[in-house]
Each structure stands twice: as C-alpha cells, then as structure tokens.
N, C-alpha and C positions, 0 to 999 in steps of 0.2 A: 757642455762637451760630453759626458760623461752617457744621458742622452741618446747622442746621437751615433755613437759608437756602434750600435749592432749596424747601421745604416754606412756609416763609414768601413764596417767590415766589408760588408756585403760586395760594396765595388771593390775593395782589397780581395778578396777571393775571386771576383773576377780577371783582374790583370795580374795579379799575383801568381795565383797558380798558373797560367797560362806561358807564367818565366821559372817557375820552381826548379827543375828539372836543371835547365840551362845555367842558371844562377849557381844551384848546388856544385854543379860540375865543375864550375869555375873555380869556385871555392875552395874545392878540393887539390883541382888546380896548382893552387899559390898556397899548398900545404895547411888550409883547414881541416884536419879530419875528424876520423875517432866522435868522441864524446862530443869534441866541440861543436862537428858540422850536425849532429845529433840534436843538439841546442836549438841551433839557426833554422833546422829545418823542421823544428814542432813550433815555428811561426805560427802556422797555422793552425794547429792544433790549441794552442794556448789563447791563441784571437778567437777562435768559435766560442770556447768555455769563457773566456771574459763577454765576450757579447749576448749569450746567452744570460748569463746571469747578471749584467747587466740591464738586457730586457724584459727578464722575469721581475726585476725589482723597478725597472720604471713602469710597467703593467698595472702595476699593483695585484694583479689577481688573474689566474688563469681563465683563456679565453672558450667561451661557450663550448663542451667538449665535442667532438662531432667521431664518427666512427672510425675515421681514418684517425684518429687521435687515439682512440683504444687500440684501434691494431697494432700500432707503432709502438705502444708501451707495453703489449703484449709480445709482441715481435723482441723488441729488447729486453724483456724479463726473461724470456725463453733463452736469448744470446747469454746471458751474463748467469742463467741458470747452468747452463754448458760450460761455462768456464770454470763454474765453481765445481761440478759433480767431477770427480774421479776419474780419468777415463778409463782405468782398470774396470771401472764397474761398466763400459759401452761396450767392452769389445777389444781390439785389438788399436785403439788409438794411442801414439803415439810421443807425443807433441810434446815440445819441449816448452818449457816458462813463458821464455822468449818468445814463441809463437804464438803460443794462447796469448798473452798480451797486445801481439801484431794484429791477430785474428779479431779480435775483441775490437779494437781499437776500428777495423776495417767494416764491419760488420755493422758498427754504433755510429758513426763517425754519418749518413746519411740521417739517424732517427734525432742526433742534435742539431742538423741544420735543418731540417723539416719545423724540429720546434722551433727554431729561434725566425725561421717565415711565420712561424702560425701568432709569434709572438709579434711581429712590425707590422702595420701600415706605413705604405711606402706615400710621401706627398708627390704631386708633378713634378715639383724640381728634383728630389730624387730620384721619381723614376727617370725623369730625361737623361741624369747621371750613369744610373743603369742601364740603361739604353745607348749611350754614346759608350760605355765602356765593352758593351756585348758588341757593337759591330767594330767598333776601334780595333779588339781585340782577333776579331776574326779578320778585319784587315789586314793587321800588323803581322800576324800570324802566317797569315798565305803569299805577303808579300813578303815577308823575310825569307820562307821558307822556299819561294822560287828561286829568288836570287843565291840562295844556299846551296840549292839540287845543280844548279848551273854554273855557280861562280866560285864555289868554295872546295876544293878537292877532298875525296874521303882522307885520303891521309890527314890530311889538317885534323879529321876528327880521331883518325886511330891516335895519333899523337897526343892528342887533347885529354883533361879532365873526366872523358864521359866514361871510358873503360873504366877507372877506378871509381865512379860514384857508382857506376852498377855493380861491381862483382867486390870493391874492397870494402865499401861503405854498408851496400843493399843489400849485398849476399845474394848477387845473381850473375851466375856464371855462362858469360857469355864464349867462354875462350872456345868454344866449338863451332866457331863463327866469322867472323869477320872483328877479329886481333881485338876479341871483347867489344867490341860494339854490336848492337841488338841486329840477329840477322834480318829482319823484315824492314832495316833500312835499304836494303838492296832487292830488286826482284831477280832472281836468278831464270834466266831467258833458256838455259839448256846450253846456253853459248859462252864456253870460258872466255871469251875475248868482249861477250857483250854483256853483264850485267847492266841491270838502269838503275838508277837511286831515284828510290819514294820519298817524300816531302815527310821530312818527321820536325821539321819547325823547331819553334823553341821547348814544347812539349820532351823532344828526341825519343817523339814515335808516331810512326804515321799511323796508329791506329786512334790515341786518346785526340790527336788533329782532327783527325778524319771526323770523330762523333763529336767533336766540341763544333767544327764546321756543321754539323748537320744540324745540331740547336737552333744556332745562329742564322742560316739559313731559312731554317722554318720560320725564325722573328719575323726574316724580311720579308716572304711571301706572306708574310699577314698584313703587313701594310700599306699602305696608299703607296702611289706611284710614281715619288717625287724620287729628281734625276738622281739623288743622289744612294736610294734605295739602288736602284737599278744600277749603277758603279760599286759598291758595294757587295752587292750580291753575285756580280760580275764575278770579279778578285775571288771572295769568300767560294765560290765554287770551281773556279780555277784550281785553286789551290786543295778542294777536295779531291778534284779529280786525279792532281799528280799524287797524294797520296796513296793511289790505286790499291783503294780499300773497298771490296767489293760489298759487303756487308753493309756500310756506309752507304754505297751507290742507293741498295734494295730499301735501306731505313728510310732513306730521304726522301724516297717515293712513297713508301705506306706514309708517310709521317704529310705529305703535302696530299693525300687521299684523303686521310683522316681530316685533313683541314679544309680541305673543299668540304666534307660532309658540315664540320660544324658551322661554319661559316655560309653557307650555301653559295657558294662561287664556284663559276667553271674552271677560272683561270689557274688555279693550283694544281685542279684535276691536268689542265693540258701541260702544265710545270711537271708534274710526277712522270708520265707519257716522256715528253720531251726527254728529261731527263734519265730515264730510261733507257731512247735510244743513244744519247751522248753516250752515256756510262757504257755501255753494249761496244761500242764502236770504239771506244777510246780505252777498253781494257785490250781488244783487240789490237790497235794500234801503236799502245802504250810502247811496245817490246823498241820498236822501230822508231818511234818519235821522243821517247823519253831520253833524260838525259844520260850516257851512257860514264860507266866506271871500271876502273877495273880490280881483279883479285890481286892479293898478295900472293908467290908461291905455296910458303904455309896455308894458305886458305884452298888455295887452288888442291892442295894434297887433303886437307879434311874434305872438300865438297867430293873428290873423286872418291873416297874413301864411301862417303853415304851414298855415293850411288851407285856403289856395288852391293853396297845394305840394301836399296830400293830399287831392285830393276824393274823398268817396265811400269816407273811412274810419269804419266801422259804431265806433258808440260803446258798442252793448252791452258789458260787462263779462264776460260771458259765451258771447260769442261770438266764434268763431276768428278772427273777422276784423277783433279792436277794436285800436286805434292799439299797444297794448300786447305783444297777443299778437304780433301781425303781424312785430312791429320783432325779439323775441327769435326768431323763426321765421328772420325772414332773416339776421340777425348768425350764429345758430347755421349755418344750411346755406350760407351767404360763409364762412365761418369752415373747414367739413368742406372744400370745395369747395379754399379755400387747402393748407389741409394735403398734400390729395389729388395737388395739382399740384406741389406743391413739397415732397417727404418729409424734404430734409434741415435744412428748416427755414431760418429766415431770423436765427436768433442772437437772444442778448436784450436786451430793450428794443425789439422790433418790436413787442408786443400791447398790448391793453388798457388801463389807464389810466397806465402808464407808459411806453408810446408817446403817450397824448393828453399824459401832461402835462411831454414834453419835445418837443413837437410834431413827430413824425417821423409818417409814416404808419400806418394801425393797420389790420397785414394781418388781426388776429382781435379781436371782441372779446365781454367778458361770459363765454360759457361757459369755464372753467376749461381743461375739454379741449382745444377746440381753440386758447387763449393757448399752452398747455405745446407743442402741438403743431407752434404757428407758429415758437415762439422755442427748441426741443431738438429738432426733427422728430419722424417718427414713431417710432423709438428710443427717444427720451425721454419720448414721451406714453407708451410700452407700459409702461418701467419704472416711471412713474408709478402707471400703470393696474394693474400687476404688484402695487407696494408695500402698494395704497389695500385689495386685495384679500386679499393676504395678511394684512393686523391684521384685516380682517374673520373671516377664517380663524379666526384666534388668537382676536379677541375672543368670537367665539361659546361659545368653551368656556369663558371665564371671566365676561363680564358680557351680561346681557341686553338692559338699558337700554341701555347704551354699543352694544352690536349697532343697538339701533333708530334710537342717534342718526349712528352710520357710516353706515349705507344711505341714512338722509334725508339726509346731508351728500353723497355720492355722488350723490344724486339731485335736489339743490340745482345739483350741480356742471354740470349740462348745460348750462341758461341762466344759470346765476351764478359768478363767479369769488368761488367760495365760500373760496378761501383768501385771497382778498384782506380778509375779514374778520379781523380780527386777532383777534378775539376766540375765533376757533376757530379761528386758525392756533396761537393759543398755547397756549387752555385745553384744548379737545377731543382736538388731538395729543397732549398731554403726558396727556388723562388717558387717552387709548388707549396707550400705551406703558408706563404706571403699569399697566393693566390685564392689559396682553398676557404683561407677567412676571410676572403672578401678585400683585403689589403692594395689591391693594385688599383689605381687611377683608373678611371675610364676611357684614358683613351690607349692604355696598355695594349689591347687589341682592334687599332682604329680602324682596320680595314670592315671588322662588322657593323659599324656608328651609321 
C-alpha cells in the first residue's frame, strides 16, 4: 500500500482539488472554522509531503538529474533564501510571518510536486486511472457548473458558506462586490437590470475552471477520435465558454497551435482557428444569451458608486479598453515597472493575494511573473523563468499534449497567478515531471502512435 501512495495521490489531487473550494465552503457552513477548517484544508498539503517521501524512499535513489532538476532546486534555494533574509535589508518589504509562510508555501508547493512526477513511473492501468479522472473531472465540472449558472439562484450563494470561507477563513475581502462573493462571478453588461453569471463550478471561480478546462481540453485534442473523446470535449468546452474567460479562449488556441506543431496534424491547427472564431462571437453574444441575474440594492449602490470613480470605461468585451482588459494591462505594467526599480525584490509576502490577505501593501499583483519578481527579485524571477523552460525543453520530446498544456500555462502566467491555482500547481507540475523522466506509458499521447 504504502507503495502505491504517491500514485493514489496523484488522482486524489486531481478530483480533490477540483471540489476543495466547494467542500471548504460547506464546511464552514455547518460551523467548521478557525483552526479546524485550517486542519481539513492542509489535506493537501500534508498528502503531497507524505507522497513525496514516500517515493523518495521507494526510489531508493534519486533519479538521473536533468537541468530542469537544477533549476527547480535553485529556484527553491533562491525562495527559501528570501524568506530567511531580513527584509529590512531589501528595502521597504513589509510582510508579516503569516505571509512569508503563505508565500513560501505558494511559491514551493509547484517545485514538490514536479519532484514527486520526476519521482513515479506511472503503469497503463494508472495512467487510464489518470486519464478517466482528468476528463471525469472536466465533465463533472462543466456540467455541474451549467446546471448552477441556470438552476441555482445567486442568492442561494450569497446566503451560503462561500462569503465566509473567502473573507472569514482566507482573508479576502470580497465585501466591495457582490455581498462577499467574488465579483467576476457576474459579468457586469453596463445594464443594472442585466448582469450574467460565469460558470465558477465547483472550483467558485470561473477563472481556475476556465484553465483547468483548457488542460483538459488540450488531453483530448491529442487523442484518437473515439465517440466518446468527442462528447466529452463537447461539454469540457461548453462549460469553458460560459465561463467567459477571455485569456482562456486565447490559451486554448496557442496551446492546440503548439500541438499541431509537435504532433504534425492539421486537425488542431483547424480546432485553434475554429475556436477562435466561437470564443470571438460568443464573448460578443454572451451579454444576450448568458444566463441573466440580478443586483442586490447595496450592490446596485457600490457598482454606481465605481462608476463614478471610472467614467468613460468602454464596456465592450471586446475592446482594449473594457473595465477588464484595462485593469490587467495596468496590474501587469505596476507590476514590470516595480520589478524594474527595485531588482532585489522586496521578500515574501509582499505580492498578490497573500500580501492582500494579511493586509500589508501589494507591490505586484495577478501576473505570476512579476508576484516571483516582486518577492525573489530579478534572480528569482530568471531561475523561475529558467526552470518553467527547461521541462518545456524535456517535455517536447516526450509528451505532446503536456507541451501544449506548458505553453498555455506559461501564457496564462502573464496576467494570472497561474500557480496560485492549486489545481495545476499540484496536478500539472507533477504530471510534467512524471513526463520529463520518461514515466508515462506510451500511449499517453496516442494520437502521435
């Protein structure tokens, strides 16, 4: 048993995380909190660390080292150097215990499940395991989360679990929004009377949906073209699209470009194309055919209130200049612009959401890059930048798919702190690292055979 444990994690990180969120919430619910729900929810965390050392000692010995192996433990020497140096000695960083520990935690949490892939060979029967759990999960995922967007009314959710697992439990303050729940569940059309709700699933965000669907997605354009690929894939991008994640849209296309290249097939290339124009027409449409919701008073009184803070932001969805695009344009260039001034970085727990949710100032936020950059400087962003490139390296000559889902993860990474996903800080890393040593079955990528 003991064994087989990193292998039995591995699909426990896959359906697991995929309900964490949802579970948590409940939890908190029916009066789990505090310390306890603190417990319940380093599941994951304490299953990575027993699996890993679990298959560092069935190994017997670590495996042949390859470059993307040095980056990653230079990457992490770098992380845990930053948490130990002063940040009195960086500069003006800030950060409280608690954050350094969050940050830490956020930062490393990809380079142990990288190792613990580089530590499995996965057999057929487990990969078919892993494979029935990656589209199961994108099934279950898009189909619960229609029937939610259509059947389930927001209040059900303002009333619900989710406001306090975010702002009482997470220390993320949603109350400037929609009665604590996260505003980009709603698309705000310009129209008080028409808001639409995005698919945030079990996840309870349509953006970590949106890029777990586009993983998933890319599996299935790898493979042969049996009926059930194609009902699968069906659903799995249904349910990307109501998430009307535009970043998503554009990933899924480089990510099925990249797979045409390695794979040499056209049919991906015309998937990227195709999809393309859906996504084009269907952010367009969305405002009109989405499922519609409405404000609360108190919400209706904050949204007017920001839009007298922002006059004369263009609503189109489609254009450069909508409340959307705008806000990730300038997070991202605050963000370069900090880096730039300050290269040694300002220590961790200065960025992103674990600077907002120990409330210390948040010198970067959202894009991946410039978070690494703010809190390890530029040294640590490069050996980051160094590591992410290096398994793309390796992965090219072993998996196709896995090639298409790095590059979209990389390309995720610019306006999203795509590792703050858990669900691909644990599944994706570890199954690029399963990959990079050669570990996956041959017919992992059977549409190349």
């Amino acid at each position: 048993m003991s064994d087989r444990l990193p292998r039995i994690a591995l699909v426990a990180f896959i359906a697991g995380l995929a309900v964490h969120n949802l579970v948590m919430a409940e939890l908190w619910d029916v009066g789990v909190r505090g310390a306890s729900l603190d417990v319940v929810a380093a599941w994951k965390d304490v299953l990575l660390a027993a699996a890993l050392v679990v298959a560092l000692l069935a190994a017997g010995k670590l495996p042949s080292w390859l470059w993307a192996d040095r980056l990653a433990l230079l990457y992490a020497a770098l992380v845990l150097l930053y948490w130990l140096v002063p940040q009195g000695w960086l500069g003006d960083g800030a950060a409280t215990q608690k954050g350094q520990l969050l940050a830490a935690r956020h930062d490393l949490i990809p380079v142990a499940a990288y190792f613990l892939g580089r530590l499995l060979a996965l057999t057929p029967s487990t990969w078919r395991r892993v494979s029935l759990a990656l589209v199961g999960i994108a099934v279950a995922v898009s189909a619960w989360g229609l029937a939610d967007v259509y059947l389930v009314p927001l209040q059900r959710w303002r009333d619900s679990g989710v406001p306090g697992w975010f702002e009482e439990q997470l220390g993320l303050d949603y109350s400037e929004g929609l009665s604590g729940l996260p505003e980009n569940w709603v698309l705000n059309t310009g129209d008080e009377l028409n808001p639409i709700r995005r698919l945030g699933s079990t996840f309870l965000s349509p953006l970590a949906t949106a890029y777990v669907l586009v993983i998933v997605l890319l599996y299935l354009a790898a493979r042969r073209r049996p009926w059930w690929v194609a009902v699968a894939g069906t659903l799995a991008y249904l349910g990307l699209l109501w998430t009307h994640t535009r970043a998503a849209f554009l990933s899924l296309a480089l990510g099925l470009v990249v797979l045409a290249i390695a794979q040499r097939r056209l049919l991906p290339l015309g998937l990227a194309i195709a999809s393309l124009i859906v996504g084009v027409a269907f952010v367009k449409a969305f405002p009109t055919i989405g499922p519609s919701t409405s404000y609360t008073q108190p919400e209706l009184e904050i949204l007017r209130q920001q839009g007298q803070q922002n006059p004369g932001v263009d609503s189109d969805p489609l254009a450069a200049g909508d409340a959307s695009t705008a806000s990730h344009w300038r997070n991202l260039r605050d963000g370069v612009r900090v880096v730039v001034r300050h290269p040694q970085g300002f220590g961790l727990g200065n960025a992103g959401v674990n600077a907002s949710r120990t409330g210390v100032e948040i010198r970067a936020g959202e894009s991946t890059y410039t978070e690494i950059g703010v809190e390890t400087g530029v040294i640590g962003l490069a050996a980051l930048v160094a590591w992410l490139v290096a398994v793309l390296v390796g992965l090219w000559r072993r998996s196709a798919w896995l090639s298409a889902a790095w590059v979209a993860m990389l390309a995720i990474g610019v306006q999203t702190d795509v590792i703050g996903v858990h669900w691909i800080a644990y599944v994706l890393f570890a199954l690029a690292g399963v990959a990079i040593g050669g570990g996956l079955p041959d017919d992992s990528d059977e549409a190349t055979r």
